[in-house]
MIDREN-262169 format. One record per atom (N, C-alpha, C, O): residue in one letter; atom name; x, y, z. Coordinates in steps of 0.2 Angstrom, whole numbers. Each point is the difference from the previous one (the first is absolute). Layout:
BEGIN
REC / A / CA / X / Y / Z
...
END
This chain:
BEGIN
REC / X / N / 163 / -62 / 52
REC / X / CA / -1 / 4 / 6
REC / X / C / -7 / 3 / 0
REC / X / O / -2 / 3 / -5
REC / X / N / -1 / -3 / 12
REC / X / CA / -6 / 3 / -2
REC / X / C / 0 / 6 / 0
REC / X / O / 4 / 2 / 4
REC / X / N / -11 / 3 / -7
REC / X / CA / -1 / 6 / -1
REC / X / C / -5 / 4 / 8
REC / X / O / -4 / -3 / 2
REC / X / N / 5 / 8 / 0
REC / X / CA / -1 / 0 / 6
REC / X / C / -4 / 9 / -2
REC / X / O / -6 / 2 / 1
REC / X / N / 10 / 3 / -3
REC / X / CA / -4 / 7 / -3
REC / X / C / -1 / 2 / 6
REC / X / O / -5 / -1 / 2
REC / X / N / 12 / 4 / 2
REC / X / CA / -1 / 1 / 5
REC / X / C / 7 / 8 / 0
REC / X / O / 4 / 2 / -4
REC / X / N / -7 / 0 / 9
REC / X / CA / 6 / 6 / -2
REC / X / C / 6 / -2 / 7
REC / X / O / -1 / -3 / 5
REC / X / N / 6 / 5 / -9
REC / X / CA / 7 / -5 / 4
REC / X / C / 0 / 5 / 5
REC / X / O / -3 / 5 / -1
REC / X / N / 6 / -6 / 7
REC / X / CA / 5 / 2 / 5
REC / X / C / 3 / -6 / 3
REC / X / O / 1 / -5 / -2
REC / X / N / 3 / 9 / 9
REC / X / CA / 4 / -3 / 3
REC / X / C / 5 / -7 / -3
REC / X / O / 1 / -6 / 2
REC / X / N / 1 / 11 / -9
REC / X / CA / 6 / -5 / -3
REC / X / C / -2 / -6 / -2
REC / X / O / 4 / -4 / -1
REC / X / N / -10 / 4 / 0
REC / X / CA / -3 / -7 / -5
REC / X / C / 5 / -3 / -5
REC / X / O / 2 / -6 / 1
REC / X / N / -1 / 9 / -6
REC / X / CA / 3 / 0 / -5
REC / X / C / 7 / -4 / 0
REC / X / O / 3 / -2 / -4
REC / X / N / 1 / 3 / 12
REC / X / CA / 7 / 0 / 2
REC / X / C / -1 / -7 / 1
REC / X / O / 4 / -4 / -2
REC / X / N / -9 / 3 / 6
REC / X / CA / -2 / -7 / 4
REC / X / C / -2 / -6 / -5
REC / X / O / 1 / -6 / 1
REC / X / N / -4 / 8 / -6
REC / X / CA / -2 / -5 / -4
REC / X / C / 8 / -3 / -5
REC / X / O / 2 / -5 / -2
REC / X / N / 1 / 13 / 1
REC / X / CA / 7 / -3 / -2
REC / X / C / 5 / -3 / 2
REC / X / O / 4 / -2 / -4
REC / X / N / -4 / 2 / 12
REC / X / CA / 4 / -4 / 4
REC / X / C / -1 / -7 / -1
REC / X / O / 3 / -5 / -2
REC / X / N / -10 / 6 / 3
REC / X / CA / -4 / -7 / -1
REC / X / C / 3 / -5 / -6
REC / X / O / 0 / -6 / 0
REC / X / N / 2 / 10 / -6
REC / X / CA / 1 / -4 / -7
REC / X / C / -3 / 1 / -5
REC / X / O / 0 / -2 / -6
REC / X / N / -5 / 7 / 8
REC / X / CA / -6 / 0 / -6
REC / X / C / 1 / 7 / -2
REC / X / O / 2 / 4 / 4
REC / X / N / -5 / -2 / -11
REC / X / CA / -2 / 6 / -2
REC / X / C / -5 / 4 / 0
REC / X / O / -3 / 0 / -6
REC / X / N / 2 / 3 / 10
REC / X / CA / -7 / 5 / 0
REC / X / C / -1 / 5 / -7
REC / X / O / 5 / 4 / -2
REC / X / N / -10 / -5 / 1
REC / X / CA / -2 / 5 / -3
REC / X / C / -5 / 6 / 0
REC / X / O / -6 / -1 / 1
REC / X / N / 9 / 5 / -1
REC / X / CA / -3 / 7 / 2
REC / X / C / 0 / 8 / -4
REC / X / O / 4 / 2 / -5
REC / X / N / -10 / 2 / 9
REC / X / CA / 2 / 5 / -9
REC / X / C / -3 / 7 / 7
REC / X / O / -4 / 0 / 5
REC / X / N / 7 / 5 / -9
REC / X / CA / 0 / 7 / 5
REC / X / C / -7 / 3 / -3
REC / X / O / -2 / -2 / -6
REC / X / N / -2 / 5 / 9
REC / X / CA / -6 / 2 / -2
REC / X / C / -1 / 7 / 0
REC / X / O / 1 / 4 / 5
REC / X / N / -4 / -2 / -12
REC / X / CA / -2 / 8 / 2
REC / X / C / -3 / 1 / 5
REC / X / O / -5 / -2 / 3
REC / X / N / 8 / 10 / -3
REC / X / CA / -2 / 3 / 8
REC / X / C / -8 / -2 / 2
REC / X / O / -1 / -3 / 5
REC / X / N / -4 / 5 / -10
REC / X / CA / -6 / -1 / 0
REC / X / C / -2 / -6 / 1
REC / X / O / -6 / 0 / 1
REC / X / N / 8 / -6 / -1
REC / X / CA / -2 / -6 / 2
REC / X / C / 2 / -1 / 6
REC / X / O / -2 / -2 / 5
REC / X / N / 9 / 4 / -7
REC / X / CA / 1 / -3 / 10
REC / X / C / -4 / 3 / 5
REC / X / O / -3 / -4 / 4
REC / X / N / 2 / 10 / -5
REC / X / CA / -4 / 3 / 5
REC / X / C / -9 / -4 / 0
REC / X / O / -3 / -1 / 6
REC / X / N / 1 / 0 / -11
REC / X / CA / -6 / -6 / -1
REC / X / C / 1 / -5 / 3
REC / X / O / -4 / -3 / 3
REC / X / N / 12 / 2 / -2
REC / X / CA / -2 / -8 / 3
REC / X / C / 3 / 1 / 10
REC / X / O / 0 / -4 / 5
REC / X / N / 2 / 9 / -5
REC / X / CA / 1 / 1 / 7
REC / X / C / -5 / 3 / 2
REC / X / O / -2 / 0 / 6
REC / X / N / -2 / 3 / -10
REC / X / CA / -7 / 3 / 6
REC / X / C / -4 / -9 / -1
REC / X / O / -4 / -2 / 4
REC / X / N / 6 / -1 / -7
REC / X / CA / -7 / -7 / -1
REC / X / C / 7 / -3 / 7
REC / X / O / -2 / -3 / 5
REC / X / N / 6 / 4 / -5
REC / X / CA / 4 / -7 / 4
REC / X / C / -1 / 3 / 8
REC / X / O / -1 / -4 / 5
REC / X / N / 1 / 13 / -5
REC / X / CA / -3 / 4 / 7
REC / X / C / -7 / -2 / 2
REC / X / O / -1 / 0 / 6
REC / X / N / -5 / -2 / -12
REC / X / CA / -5 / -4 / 2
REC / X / C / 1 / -3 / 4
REC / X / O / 0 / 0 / 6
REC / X / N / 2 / -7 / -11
REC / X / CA / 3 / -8 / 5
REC / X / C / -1 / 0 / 5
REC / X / O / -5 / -1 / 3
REC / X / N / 12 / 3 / -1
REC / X / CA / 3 / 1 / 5
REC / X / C / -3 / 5 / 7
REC / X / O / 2 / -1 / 5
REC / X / N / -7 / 5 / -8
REC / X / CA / -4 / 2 / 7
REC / X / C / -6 / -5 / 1
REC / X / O / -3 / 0 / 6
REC / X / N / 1 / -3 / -12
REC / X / CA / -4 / -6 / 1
REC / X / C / 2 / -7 / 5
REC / X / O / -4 / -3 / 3
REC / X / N / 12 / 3 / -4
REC / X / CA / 2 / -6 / 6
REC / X / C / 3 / 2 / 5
REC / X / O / 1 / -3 / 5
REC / X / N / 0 / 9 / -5
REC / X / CA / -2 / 4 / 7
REC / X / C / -5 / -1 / 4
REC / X / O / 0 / -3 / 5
REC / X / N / -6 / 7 / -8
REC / X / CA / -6 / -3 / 4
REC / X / C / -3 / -7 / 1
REC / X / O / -5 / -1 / 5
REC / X / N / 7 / -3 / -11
REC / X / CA / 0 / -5 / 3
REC / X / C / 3 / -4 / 4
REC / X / O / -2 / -5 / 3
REC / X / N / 9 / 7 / -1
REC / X / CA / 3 / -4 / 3
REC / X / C / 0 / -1 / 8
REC / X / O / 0 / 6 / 3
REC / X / N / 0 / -13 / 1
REC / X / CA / -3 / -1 / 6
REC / X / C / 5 / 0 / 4
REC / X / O / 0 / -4 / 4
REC / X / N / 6 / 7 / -5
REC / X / CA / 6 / -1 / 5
REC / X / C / 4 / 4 / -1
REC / X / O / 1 / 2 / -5
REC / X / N / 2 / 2 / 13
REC / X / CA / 2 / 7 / -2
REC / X / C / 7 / -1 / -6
REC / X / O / 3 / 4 / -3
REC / X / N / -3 / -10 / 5
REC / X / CA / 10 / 0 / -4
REC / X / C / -3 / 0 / -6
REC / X / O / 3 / 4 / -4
REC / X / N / -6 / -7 / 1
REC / X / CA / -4 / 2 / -8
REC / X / C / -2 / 6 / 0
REC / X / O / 0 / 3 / -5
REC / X / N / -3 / 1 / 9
REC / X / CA / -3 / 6 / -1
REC / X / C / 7 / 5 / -1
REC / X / O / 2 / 3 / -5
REC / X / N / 1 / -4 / 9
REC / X / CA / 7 / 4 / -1
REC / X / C / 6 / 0 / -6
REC / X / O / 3 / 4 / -2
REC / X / N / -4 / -11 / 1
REC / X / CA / 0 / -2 / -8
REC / X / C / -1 / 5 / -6
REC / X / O / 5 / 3 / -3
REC / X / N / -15 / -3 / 2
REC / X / CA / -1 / 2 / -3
REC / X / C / 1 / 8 / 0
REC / X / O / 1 / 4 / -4
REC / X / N / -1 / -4 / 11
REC / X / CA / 2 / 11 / 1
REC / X / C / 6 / 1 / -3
REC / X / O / 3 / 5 / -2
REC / X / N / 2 / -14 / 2
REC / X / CA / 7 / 6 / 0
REC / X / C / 1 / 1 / -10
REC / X / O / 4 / 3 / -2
REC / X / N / -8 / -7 / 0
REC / X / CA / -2 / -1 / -9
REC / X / C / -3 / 4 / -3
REC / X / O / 0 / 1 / -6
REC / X / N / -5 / 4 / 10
REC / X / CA / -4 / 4 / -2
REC / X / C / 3 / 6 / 1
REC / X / O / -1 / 5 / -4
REC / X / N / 4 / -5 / 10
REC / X / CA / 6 / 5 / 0
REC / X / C / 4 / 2 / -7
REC / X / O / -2 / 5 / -4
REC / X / N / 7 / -9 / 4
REC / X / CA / 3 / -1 / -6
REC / X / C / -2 / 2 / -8
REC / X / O / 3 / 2 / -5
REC / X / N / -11 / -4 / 6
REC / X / CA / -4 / 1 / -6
REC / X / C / -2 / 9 / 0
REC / X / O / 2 / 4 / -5
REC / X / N / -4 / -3 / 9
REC / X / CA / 0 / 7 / 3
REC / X / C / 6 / 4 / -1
REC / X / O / -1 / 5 / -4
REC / X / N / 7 / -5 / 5
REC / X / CA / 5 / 3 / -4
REC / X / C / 2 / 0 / -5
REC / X / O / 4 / 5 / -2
REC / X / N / -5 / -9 / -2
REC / X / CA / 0 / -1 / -6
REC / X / C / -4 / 6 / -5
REC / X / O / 2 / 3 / -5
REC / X / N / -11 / -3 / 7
REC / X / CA / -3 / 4 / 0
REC / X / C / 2 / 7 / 0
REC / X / O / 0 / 4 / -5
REC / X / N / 4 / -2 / 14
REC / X / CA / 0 / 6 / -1
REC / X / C / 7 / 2 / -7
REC / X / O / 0 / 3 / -5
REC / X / N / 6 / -8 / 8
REC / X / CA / 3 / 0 / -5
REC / X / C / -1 / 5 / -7
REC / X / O / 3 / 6 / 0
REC / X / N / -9 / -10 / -5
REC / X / CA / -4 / 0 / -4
REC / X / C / -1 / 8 / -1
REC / X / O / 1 / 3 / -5
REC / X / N / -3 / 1 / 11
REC / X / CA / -5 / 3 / 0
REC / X / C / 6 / 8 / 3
REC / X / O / -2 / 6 / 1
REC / X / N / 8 / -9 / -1
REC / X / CA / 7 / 6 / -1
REC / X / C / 1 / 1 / 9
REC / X / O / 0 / 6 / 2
REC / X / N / -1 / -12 / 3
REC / X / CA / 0 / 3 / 7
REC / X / C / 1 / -6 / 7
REC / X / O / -2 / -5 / 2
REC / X / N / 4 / 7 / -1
REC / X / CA / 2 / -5 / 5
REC / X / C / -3 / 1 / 6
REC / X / O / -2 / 6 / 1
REC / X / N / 0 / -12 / 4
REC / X / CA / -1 / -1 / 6
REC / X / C / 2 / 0 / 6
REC / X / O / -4 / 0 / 5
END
């Protein structure tokens, strides 16, 4: 299976087991996750402003969103 280092959502893990196969995956200190959600909040405002069609741009708004809650999350607050 290949190795991808990506942080899971939207039931990854469920889907690959449906599928037949076994994912492997591991929970990360608080301190890392938040390292790799501010790197993936990068991204994903990078293919926002990249991207050339409103239905991708809304895409990436609705993933940065999400990335964004998480943060305030983080930070003991909601939006």
């Amino acid at each position: 299976m290949p190795t991808y280092n990506k942080l899971i959502r939207n039931k990854i893990p469920q889907i690959i087991k449906a599928n037949g196969k076994t994912p492997t995956t591991r929970i990360l200190p608080e301190d890392e996750y938040i390292k790799e959600i501010c790197k993936k909040t990068q991204e994903e405002l990078t293919e926002y402003l990249e991207a050339d069609t409103k239905e991708h741009k809304l895409e990436e708004l609705s993933d940065l969103l999400e990335l964004i809650k998480a943060l305030a999350e983080y930070e003991g607050t909601t939006l």
